[in-house]
MARGU-861407 format. One line per field, with one value per residue (C-alpha): x, y, z; chain; residue number from 1. Coordinates in Angstrom, 3 decimals. Layout:
px	[X ...]
py	[Y ...]
pz	[Z ...]
tipa	[A ...]
drenti	[NUM ...]
This chain:
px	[-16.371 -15.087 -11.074 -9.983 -6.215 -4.478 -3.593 -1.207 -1.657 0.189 0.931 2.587 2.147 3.916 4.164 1.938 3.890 2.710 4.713 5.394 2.491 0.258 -0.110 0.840 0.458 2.453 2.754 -0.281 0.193 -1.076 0.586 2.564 3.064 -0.630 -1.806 -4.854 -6.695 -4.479 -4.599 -4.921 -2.776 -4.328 -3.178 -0.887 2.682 4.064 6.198 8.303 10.096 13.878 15.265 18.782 20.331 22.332 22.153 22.844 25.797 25.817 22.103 21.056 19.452 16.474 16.618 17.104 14.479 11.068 13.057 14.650 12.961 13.538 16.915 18.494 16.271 15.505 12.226 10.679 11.857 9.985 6.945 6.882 7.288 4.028 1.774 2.562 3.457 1.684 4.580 3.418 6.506 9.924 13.328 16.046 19.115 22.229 24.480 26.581 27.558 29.601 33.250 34.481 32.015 31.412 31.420 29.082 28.842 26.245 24.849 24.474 22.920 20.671 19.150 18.500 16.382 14.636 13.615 12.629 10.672 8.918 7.206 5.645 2.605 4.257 6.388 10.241 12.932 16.499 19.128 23.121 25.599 26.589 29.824 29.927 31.499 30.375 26.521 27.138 27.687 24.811 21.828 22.717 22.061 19.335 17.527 18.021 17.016 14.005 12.638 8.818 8.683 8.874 11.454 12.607 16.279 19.247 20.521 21.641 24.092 26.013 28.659 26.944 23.830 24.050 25.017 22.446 19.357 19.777 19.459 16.654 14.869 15.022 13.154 11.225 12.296 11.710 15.008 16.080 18.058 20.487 22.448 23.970 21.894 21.864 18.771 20.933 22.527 19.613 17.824 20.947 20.610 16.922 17.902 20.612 18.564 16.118 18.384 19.743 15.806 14.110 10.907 9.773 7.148 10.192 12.418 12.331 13.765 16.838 17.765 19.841 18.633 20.186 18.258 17.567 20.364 22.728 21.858 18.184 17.943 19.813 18.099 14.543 15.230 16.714 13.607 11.826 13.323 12.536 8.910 9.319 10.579 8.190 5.090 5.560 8.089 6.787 10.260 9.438 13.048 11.899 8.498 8.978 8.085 10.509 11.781 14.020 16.094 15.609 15.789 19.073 20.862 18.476 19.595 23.305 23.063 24.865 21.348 19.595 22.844 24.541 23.179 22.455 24.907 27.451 25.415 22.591 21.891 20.708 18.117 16.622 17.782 14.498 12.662 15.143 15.581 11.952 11.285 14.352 12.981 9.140 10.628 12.876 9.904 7.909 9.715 11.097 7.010 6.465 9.308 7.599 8.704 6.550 8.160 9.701 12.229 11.799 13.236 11.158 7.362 6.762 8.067 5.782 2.753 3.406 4.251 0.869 -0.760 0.618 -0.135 -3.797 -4.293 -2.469 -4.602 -7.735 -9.345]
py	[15.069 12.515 12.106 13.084 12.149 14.472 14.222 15.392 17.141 15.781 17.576 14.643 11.395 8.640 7.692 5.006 2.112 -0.121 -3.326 -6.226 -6.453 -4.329 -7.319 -5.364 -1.275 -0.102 3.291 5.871 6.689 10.071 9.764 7.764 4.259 2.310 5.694 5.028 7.351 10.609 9.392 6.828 3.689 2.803 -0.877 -2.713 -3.605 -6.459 -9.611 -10.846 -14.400 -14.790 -17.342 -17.741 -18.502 -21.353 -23.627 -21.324 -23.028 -20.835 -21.143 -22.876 -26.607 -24.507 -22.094 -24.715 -27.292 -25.508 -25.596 -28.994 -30.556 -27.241 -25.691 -26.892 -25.212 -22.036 -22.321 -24.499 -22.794 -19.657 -21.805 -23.429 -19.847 -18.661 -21.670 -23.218 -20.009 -17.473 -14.652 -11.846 -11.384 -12.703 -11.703 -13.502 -12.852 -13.457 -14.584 -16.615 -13.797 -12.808 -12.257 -13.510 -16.721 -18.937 -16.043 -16.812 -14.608 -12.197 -14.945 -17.528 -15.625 -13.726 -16.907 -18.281 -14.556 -15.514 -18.913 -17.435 -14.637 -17.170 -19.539 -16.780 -14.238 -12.250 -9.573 -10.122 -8.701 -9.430 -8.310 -8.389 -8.752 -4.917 -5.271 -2.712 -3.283 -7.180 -6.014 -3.517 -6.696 -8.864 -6.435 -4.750 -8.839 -9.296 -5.740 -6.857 -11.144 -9.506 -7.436 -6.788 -8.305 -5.079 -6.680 -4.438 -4.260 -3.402 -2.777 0.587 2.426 5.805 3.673 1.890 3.298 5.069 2.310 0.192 2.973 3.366 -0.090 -0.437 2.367 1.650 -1.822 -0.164 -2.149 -0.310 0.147 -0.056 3.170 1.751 3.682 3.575 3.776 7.835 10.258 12.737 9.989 8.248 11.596 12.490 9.396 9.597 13.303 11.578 9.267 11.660 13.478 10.662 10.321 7.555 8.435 8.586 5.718 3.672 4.284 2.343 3.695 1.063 2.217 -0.688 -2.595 -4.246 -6.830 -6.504 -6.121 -5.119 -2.053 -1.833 1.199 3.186 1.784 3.171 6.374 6.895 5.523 7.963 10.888 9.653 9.440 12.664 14.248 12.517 13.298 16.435 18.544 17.597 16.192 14.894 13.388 11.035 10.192 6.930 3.485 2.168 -1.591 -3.847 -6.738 -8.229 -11.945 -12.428 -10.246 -11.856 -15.984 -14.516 -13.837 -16.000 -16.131 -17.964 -19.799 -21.209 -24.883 -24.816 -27.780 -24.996 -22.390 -22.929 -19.624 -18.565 -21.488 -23.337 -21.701 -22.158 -20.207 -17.688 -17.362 -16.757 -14.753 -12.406 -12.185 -11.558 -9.202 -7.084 -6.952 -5.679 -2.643 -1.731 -2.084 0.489 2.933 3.042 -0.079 -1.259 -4.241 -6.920 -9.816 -12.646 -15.851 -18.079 -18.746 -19.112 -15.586 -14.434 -15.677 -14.017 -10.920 -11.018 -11.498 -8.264 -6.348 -7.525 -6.315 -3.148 -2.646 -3.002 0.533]
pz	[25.734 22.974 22.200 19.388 17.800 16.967 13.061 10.971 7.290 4.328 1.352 -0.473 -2.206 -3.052 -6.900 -7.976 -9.980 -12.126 -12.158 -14.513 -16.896 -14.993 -12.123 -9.288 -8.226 -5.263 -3.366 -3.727 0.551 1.315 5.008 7.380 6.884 8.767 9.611 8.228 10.541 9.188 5.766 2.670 2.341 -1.086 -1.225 1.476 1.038 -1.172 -0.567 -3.142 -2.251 -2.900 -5.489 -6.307 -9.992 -8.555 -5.610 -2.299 -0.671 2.830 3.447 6.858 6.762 8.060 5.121 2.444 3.865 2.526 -0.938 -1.029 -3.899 -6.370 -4.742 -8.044 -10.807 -10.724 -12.228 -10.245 -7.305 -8.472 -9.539 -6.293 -4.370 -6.144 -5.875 -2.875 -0.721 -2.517 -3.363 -5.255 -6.772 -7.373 -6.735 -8.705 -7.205 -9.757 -6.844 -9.621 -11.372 -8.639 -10.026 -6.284 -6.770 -9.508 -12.342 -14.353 -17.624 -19.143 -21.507 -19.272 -16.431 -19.153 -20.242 -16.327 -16.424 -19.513 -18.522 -14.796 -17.240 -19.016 -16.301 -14.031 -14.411 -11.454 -11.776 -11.699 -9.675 -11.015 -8.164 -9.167 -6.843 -6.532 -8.602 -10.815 -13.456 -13.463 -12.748 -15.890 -18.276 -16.598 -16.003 -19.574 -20.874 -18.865 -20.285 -24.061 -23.558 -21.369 -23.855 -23.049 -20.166 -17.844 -15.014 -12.069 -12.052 -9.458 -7.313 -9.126 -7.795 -8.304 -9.585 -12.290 -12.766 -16.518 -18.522 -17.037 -16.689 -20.147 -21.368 -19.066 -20.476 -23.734 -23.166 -20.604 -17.564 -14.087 -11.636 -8.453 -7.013 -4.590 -1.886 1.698 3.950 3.149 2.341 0.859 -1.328 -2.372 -3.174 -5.638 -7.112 -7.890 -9.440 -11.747 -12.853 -13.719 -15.233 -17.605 -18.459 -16.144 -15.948 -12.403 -13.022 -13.349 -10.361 -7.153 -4.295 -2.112 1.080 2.203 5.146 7.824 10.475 14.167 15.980 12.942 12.653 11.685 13.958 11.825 8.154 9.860 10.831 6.978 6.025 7.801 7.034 3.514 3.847 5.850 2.949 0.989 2.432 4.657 2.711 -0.993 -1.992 -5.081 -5.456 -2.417 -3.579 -4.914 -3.415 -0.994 -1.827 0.784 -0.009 4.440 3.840 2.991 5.711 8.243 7.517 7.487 10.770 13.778 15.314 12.048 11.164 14.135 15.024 18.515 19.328 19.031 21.150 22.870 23.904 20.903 20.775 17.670 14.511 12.662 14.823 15.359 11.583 11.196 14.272 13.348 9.382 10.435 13.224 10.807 8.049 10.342 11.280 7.645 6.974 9.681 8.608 4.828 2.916 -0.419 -1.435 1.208 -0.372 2.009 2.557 4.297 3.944 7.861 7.802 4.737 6.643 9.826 7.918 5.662 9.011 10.881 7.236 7.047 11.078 10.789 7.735 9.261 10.869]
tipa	[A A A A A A A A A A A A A A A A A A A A A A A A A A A A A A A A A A A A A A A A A A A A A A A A A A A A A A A A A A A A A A A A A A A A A A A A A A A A A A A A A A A A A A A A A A A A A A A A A A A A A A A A A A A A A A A A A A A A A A A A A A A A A A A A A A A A A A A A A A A A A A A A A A A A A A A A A A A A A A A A A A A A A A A A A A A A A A A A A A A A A A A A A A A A A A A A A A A A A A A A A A A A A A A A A A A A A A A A A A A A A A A A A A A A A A A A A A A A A A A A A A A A A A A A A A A A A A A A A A A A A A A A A A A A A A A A A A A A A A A A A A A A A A A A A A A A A A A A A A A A A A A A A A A A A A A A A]
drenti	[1 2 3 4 5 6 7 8 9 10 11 12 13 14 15 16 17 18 19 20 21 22 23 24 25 26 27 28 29 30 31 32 33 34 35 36 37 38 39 40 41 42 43 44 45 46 47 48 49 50 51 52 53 54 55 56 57 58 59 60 61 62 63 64 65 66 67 68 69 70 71 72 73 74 75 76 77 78 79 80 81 82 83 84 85 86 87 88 89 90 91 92 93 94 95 96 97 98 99 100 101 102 103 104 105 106 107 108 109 110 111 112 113 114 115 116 117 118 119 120 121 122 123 124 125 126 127 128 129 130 131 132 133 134 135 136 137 138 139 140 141 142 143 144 145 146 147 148 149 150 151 152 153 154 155 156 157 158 159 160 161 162 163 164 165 166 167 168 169 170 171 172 173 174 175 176 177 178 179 180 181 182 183 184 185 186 187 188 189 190 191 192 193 194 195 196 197 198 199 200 201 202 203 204 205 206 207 208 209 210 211 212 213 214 215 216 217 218 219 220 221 222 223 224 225 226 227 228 229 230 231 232 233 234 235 236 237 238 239 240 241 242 243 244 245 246 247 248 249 250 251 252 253 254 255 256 257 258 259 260 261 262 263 264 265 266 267 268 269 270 271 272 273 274 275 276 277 278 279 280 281 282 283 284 285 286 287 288 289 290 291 292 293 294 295 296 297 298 299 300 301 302 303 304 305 306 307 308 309 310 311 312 313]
């Protein structure tokens, strides 16, 4: 007598989303994340590489070394990210804006966005520094000087997220719904934004994540219960695509930052950096992310490697 697996029945489905310039489709699951033998995983996960709007100044040597030659211009950075590590997307992240940093204003930071815009055919994440009222200002800019480009911006939160859903929708940018590590909370904010008239096309779901051994325990069983929701109790408040911003809160880490002159437990920090951003990837992939922001391009290979296996019946 043959084994058979036991399988589960979905009723749900996660929104398919069009991105940029019609470049890239995520979501479109019809069961648990890799479950391919329960269900339909229409297209596998995407990586989008992180660039920053200024020159990172807490990054590790091992961090900064794959980017030396472009760590100063944004632009090439990005170019470099696409045709020499193959990102399908990129995430800008407007750490000068910061009001705590260098505070860089609307205009200024707009403009970085526009010329980013211009030189790439991939779509564009813009990411603020979760200030409200400062992220208000920027990602209202960066809506307007964008204008037909179709950019995904956030983080979004309940705190900021009217102003900033509405300029977006007008120029028919998509967003990113940003909450604490909640499923209540991020479910309420997907219903606001609804209610302020995002269409659901539009609306990217951010959990916040956390790295191994910081609490990345806790981020995937949020997760899911969200594709729980999702796919087993048609929640249609919680059927959106999953997105997670895991480079930077991996190289922040003692383990990917400490040089091991100062503790050699923790061994060489490349490695660990890697190991700890492919690791972490890995697991938000298995709890139901779409989109992973990564850091390093050692990482992004070892994490397009586990995606094409796990992908494979």
């Amino acid at each position: 007598m043959s084994f058979e697996i036991s399988k589960l029945q979905y009723n749900g489905k996660i929104r398919e989303i069009t991105l940029g310039d019609g470049e890239v489709t995520i979501g479109g699951e019809t069961s648990y994340p890799f479950h391919l033998f329960e269900g339909q995983m229409l297209r596998p996960p995407i990586i989008a590489m992180e660039v920053y709007d200024t020159r990172p100044e807490d990054w590790s040597e091992a961090a900064l070394e794959p980017f030396s030659d472009v760590i100063d211009d944004p632009v090439k950075w990005a170019g470099k990210c696409i045709d020499n590590y193959g990102a399908e997307m990129i995430c800008l992240q407007l750490v000068s804006t910061d009001p705590n940093e260098i505070d860089r204003n609307a205009d200024e930071a707009a403009e970085v966005v526009k010329r980013v815009s211009d030189s790439i055919s991939v779509p564009l994440i813009v990411w603020g520094t979760a200030n409200h009222e400062k992220d208000t200002e920027v990602l209202k800019k960066v809506c307007e000087i964008c204008h037909g480009k179709k950019v995904i911006i956030g983080p979004l939160e309940e705190g900021d997220y009217k102003k900033i859903a509405a300029t977006a929708m007008a120029y028919g940018h998509t967003v990113i719904a940003s909450s604490p590590i909640d499923i209540n909370l991020a479910k309420q904010l997907n219903i606001l934004l609804g209610n302020l008239g995002v269409p659901d096309d539009k609306i990217l779901i951010d959990p916040t994540v956390s790295s191994i051994g910081y609490g990345i325990e806790y981020v995937y069983s949020v997760m899911e219960r969200i594709r729980i929701a999702a796919l087993t109790q048609q929640d249609e408040k919680l059927q959106f695509p999953i997105i997670c911003n895991i480079g930077k809160e991996t190289w922040k880490t003692k383990e990917a930052k400490t040089p091991i002159e100062e503790e050699p437990k923790l061994g060489d920090i490349k490695k660990c950096g890697i190991l700890m951003e492919a690791m972490s990837a890995m697991v938000l992939l298995l709890a139901g992310a779409d989109i992973l922001v990564l850091r390093h391009p050692e990482s992004m290979k070892l994490v397009k490697e586990m995606i094409s296996d796990f992908s494979t019946k």
